[in-house]
Backbone as CSV, one residue per row, in Angstrom:
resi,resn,N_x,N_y,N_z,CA_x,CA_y,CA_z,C_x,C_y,C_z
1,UNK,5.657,130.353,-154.357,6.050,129.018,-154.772,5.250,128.005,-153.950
2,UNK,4.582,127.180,-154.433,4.087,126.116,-153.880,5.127,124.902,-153.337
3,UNK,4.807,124.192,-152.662,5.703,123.149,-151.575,4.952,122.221,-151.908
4,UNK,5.454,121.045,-152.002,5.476,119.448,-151.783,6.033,118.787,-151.127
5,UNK,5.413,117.694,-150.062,6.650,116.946,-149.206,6.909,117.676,-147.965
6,UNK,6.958,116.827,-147.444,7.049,117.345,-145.847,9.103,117.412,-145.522
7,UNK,9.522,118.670,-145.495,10.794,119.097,-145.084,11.289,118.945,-143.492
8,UNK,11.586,117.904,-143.566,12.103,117.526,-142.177,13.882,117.628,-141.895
9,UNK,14.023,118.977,-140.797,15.111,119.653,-139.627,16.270,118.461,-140.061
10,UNK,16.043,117.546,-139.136,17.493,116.592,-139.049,17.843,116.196,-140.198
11,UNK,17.499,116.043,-141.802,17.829,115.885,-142.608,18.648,116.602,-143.881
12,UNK,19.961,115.835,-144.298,20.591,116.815,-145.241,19.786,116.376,-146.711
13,UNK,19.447,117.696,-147.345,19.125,116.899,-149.019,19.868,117.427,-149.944
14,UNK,19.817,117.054,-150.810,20.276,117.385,-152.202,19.687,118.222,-152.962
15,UNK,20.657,119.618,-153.033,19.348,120.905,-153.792,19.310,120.611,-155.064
16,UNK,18.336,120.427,-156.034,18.276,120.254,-157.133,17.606,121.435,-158.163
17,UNK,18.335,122.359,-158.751,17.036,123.510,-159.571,17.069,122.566,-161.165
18,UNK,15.790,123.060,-160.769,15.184,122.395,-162.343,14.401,122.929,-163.071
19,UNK,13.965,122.662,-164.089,13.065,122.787,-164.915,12.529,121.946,-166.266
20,UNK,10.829,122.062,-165.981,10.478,121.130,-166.476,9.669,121.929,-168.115
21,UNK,9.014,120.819,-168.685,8.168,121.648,-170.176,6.901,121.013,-170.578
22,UNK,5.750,121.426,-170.387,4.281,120.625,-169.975,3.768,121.036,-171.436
23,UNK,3.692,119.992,-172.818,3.468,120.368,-174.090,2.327,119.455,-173.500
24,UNK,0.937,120.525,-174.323,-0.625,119.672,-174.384,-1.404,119.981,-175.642
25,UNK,-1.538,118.811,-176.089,-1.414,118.378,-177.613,-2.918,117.732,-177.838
26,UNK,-3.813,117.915,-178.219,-4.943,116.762,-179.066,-5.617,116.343,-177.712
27,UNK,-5.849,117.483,-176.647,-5.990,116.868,-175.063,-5.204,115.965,-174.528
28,UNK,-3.904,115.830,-174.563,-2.686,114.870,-174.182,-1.466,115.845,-174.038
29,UNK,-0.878,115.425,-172.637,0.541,115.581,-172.295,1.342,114.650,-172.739
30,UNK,2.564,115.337,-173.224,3.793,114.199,-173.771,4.740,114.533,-172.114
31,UNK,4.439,113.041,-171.857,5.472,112.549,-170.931,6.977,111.500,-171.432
32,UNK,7.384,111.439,-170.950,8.560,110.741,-170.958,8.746,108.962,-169.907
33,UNK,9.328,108.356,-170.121,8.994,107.155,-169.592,10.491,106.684,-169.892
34,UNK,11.925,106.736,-168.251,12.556,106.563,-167.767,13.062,104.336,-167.785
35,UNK,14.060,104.118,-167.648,14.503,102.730,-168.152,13.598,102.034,-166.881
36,UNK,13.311,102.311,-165.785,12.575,101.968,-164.518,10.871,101.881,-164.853
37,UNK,10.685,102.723,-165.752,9.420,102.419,-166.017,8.425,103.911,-165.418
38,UNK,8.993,104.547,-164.526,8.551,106.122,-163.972,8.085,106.792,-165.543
39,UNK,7.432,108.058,-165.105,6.888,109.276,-165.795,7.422,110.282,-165.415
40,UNK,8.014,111.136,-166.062,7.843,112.904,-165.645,7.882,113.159,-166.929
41,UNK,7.556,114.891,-167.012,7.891,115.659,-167.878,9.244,115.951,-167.731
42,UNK,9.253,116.324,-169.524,10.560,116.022,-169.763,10.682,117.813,-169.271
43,UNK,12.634,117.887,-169.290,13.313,118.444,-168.480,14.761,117.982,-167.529
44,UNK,15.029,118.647,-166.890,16.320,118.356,-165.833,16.745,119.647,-165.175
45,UNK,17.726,118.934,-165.084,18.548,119.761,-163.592,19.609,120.694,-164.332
46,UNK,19.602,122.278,-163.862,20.071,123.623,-164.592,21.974,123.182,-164.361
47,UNK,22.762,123.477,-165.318,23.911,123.561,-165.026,24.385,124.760,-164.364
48,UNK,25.360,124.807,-164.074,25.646,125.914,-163.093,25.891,126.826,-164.226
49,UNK,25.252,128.372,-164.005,25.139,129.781,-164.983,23.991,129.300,-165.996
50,UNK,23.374,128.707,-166.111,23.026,128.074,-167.448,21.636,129.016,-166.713
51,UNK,20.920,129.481,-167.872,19.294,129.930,-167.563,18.565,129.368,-167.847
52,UNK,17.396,129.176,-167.184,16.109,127.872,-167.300,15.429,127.787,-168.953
53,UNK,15.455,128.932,-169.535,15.523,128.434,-170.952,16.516,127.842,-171.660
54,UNK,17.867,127.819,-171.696,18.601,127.109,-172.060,18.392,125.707,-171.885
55,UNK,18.705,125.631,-170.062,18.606,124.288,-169.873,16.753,123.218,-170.039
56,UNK,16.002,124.109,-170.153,14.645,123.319,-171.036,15.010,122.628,-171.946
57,UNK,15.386,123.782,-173.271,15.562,123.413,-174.559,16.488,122.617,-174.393
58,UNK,17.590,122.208,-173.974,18.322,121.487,-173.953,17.796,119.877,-173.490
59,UNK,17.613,119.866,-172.124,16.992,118.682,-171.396,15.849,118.358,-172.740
60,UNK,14.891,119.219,-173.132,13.839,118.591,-173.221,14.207,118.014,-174.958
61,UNK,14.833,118.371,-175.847,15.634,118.064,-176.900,16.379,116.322,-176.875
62,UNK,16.638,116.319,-175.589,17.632,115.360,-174.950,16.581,114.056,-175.026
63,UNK,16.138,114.580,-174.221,14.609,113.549,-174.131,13.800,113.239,-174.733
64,UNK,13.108,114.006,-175.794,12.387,113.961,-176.241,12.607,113.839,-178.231
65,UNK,13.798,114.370,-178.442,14.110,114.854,-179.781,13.457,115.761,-180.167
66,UNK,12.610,116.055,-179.704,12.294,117.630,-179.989,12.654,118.592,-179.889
67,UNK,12.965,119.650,-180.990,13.342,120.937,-180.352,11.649,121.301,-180.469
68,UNK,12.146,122.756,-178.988,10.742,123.009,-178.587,11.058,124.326,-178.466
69,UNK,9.905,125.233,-178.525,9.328,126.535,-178.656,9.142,126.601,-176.776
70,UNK,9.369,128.211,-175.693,8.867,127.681,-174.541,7.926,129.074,-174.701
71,UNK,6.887,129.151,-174.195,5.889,129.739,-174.030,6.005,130.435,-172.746
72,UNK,4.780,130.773,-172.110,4.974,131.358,-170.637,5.222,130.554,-169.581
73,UNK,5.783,131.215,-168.458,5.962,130.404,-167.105,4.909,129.828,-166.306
74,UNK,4.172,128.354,-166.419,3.223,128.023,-165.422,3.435,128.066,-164.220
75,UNK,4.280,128.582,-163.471,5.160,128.803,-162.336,6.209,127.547,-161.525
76,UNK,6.506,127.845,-160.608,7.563,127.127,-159.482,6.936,126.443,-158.543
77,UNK,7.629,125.457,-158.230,7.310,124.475,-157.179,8.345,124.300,-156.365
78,UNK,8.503,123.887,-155.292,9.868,122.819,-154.562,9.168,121.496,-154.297
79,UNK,9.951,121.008,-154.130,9.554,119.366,-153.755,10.635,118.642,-153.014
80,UNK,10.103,118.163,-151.541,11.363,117.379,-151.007,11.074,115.933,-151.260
81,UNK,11.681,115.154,-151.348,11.369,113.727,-151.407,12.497,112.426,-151.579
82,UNK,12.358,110.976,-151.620,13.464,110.425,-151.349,13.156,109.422,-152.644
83,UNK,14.449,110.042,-153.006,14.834,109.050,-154.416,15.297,107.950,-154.319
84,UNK,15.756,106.813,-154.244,16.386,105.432,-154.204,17.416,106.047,-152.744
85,UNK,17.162,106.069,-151.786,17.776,106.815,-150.633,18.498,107.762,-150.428
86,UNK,18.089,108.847,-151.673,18.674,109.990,-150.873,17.724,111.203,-151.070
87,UNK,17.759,111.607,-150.330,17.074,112.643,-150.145,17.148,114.029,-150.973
88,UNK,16.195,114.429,-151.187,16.241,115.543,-152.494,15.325,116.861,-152.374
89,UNK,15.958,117.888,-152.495,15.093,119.247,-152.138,15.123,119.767,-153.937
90,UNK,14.206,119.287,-154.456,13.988,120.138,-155.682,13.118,121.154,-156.183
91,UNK,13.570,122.511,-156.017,13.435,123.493,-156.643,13.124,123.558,-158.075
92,UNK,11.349,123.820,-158.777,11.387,123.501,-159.921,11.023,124.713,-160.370
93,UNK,10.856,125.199,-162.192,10.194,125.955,-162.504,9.501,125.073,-163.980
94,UNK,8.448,125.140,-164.238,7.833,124.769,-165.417,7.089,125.494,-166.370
95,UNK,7.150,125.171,-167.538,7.133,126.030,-168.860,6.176,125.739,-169.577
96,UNK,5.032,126.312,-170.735,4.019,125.627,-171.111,5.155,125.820,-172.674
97,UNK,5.047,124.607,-173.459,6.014,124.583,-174.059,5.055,123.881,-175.782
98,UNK,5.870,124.277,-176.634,5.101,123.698,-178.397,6.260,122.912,-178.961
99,UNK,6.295,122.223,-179.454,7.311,121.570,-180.763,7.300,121.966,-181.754
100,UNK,8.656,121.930,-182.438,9.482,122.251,-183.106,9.376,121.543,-185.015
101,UNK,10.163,120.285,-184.258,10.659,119.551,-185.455,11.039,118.666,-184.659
102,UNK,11.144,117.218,-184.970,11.839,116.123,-183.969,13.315,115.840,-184.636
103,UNK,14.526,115.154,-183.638,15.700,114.736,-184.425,15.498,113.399,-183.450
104,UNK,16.516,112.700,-182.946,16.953,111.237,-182.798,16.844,111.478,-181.219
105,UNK,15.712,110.722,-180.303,15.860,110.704,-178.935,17.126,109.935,-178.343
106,UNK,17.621,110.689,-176.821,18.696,109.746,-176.323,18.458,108.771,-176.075
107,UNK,19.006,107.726,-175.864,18.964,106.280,-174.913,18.103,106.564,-173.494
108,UNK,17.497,105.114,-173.433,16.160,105.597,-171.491,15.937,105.829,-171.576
109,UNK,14.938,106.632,-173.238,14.354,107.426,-172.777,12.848,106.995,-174.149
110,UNK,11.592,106.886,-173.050,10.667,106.419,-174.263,9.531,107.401,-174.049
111,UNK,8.857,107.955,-174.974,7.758,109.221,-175.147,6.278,108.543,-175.242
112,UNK,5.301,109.584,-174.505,4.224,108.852,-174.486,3.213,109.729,-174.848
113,UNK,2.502,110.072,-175.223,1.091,110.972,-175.037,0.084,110.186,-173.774
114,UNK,0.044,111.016,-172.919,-1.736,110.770,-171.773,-2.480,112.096,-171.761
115,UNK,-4.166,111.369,-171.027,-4.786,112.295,-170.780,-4.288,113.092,-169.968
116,UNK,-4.745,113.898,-169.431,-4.825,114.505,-167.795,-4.553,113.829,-167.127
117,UNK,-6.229,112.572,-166.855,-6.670,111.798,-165.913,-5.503,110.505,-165.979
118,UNK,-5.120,110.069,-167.214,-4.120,109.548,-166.848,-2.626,109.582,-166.561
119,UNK,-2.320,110.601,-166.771,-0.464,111.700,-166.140,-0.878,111.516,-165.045
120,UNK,-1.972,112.378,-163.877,-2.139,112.401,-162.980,-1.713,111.031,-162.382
121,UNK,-2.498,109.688,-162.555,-1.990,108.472,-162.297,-1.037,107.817,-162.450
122,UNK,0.011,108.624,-163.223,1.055,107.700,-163.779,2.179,108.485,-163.355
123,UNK,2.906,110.187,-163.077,3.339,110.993,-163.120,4.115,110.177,-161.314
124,UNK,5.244,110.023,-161.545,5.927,110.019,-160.048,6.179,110.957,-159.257
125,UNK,6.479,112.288,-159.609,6.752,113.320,-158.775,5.100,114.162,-158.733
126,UNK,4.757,114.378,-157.307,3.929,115.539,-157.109,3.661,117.132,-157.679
127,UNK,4.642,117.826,-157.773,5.018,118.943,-158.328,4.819,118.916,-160.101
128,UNK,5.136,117.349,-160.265,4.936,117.261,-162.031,3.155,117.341,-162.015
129,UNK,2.617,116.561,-161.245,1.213,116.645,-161.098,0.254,117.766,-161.326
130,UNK,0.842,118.457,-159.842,0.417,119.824,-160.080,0.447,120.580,-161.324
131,UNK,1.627,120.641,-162.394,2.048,121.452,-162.908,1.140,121.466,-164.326
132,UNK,0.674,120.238,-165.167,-0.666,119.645,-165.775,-1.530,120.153,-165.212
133,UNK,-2.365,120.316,-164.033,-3.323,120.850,-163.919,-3.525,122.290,-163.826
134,UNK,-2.493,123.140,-163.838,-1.816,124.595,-164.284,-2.596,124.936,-165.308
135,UNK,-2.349,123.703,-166.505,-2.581,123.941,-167.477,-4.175,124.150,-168.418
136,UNK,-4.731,124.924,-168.881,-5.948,124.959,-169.008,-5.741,124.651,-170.713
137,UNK,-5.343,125.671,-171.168,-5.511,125.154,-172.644,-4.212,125.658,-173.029
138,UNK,-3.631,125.264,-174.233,-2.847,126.366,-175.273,-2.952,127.073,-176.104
């Protein structure tokens, strides 16, 4: 598993397992674009028993209105880092993922196509970064 973020002793964080779904389309990632104005791939945080395919298809459905197809595992990351002040140890795994069919996206939530070169620049979390450049083709 690769690491992000420097994990510093005196600090409590917040474990977060997740998983994310990196669809690359026409040379473009579909990102997601949060009421704040942030980027990630779409995804979230696993319910408790729930398995990382479930909770994909689910999160990324949520977000996106897509139901999605998940492909193979581009692998795991952790990432520590500080969200609006609190601190966060997230445990990720990410998926190279296809669409479906679209239905009605949730609320906050607006879809984008970028290059590479521009996810890379726009993408708030590190680990989401990485996880695009995983990606070679589909």
């Amino acid at each position: 598993m690769i690491r992000f973020g420097m994990k510093q002793e005196d600090v409590n964080y917040r474990y977060a397992r997740m998983v994310f779904g990196v669809c690359f389309k026409d040379q473009h990632f579909l990102l997601v674009r949060n009421d704040k104005g942030e980027y990630f791939l779409p995804g979230g945080e696993m319910e408790v028993n729930e398995q990382e395919a479930q909770c994909l298809l689910r999160e990324f459905e949520i977000e996106t209105g897509y139901k999605a197809f998940l492909s193979k595992c581009i692998g795991r990351a952790e990432h520590h880092y500080d969200q609006d002040g609190e601190n966060i140890q997230q445990e990720a795994s990410f998926y190279e993922v296809s669409l479906k069919r679209r239905n009605k996206i949730a609320a906050g939530y607006d879809l984008t196509w970028m290059t590479k070169e521009m996810a890379r620049e726009r993408l708030l979390l590190e680990h989401h970064k990485w996880a695009i450049e995983q990606v070679n083709h589909f």
